[in-house]
C-alpha positions as a printed Julia matrix, in Angstrom:
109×3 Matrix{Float64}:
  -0.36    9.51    5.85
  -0.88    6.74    8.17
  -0.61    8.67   10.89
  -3.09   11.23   10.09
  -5.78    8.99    9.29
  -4.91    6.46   12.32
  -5.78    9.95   14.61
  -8.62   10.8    12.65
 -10.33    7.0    13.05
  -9.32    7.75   17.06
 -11.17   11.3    17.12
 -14.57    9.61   15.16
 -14.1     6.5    17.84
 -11.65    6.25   20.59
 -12.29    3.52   21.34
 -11.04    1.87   18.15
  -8.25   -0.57   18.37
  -5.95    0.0    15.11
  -3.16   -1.24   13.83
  -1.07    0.06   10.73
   0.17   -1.71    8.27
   2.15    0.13    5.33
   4.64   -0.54    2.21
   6.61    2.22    0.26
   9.84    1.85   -2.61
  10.84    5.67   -1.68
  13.87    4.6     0.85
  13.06    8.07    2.62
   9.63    7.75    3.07
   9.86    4.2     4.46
  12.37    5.32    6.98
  10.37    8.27    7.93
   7.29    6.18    8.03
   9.24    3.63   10.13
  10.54    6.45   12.47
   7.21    7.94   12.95
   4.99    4.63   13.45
   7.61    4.2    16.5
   7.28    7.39   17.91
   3.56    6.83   17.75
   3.88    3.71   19.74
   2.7     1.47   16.49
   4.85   -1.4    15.34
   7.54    0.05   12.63
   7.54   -3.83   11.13
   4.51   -3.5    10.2
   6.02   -0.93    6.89
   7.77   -2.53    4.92
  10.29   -1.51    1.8
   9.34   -2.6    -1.56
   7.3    -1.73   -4.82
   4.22   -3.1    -3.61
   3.14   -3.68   -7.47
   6.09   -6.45   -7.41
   6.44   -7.39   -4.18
   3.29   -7.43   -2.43
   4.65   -7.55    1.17
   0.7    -7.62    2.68
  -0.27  -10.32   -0.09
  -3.2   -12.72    1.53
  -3.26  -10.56    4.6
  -6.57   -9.84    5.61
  -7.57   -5.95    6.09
 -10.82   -3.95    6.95
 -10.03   -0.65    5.29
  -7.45    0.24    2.76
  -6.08    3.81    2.14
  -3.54    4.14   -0.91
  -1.29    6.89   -2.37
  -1.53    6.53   -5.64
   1.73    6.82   -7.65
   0.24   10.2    -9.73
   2.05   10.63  -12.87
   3.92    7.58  -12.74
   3.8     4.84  -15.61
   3.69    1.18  -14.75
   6.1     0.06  -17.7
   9.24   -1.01  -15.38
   6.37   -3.43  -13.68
   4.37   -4.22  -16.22
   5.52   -8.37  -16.89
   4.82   -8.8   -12.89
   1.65   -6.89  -13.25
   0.32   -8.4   -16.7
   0.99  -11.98  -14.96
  -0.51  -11.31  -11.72
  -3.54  -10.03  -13.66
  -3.67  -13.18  -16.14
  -2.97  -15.91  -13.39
  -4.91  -14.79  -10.69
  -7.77  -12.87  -12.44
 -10.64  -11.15   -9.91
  -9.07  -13.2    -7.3
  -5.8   -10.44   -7.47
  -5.29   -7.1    -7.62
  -5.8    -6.13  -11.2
  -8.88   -8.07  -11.57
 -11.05   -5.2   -13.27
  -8.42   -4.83  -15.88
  -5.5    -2.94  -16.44
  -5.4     0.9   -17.13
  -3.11    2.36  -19.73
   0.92    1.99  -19.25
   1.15    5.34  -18.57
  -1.06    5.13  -15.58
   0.05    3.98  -12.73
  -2.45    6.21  -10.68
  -5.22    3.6   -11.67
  -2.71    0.35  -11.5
């Protein structure tokens, strides 16, 4: 995914300087992620393994544009003490700010 959209901001301007940043809990994804940022002559530290709902690994870091996968079909139960304090302690200045969507929908977590 990052990959695709990094050459699709390069086709609209080529002369864009980018630089990936990316998080996934799927052990096989992150290594293929890893593997492919590499071969792509991005940094592969810049993705990082980890349930970003937990363990924010980009927390505070400044971005211009964010693209997500969103976990489709997925509830946010095993998560939801992290999430529910986030959400209480840091209010619109976190992620959950808006609110929180139904357990069973981690799509709109």
């Amino acid at each position: 995914m990052l990959s695709v959209a990094e050459e699709y901001v390069e086709e609209m301007n080529p002369d864009a300087s980018l630089k990936v940043f990316g998080q996934d809990y799927n052990d096989q994804a992150y290594a293929i992620c890893g593997s492919d940022m590499q071969i792509k002559g991005q940094d592969p530290a810049n993705v990082r393994f980890g349930n970003s709902f937990t363990n924010d690994h980009f927390a505070g870091k400044p971005f211009d544009y964010l693209l997500a996968n969103p976990q489709f079909g997925v509830e946010w139960k095993p998560e939801k003490a992290a999430i529910e304090k986030e959400h209480l302690e840091q209010g619109w200045a976190g992620r959950f700010g808006a609110g929180l969507p139904p357990i069973n929908d981690g799509t709109l977590a």
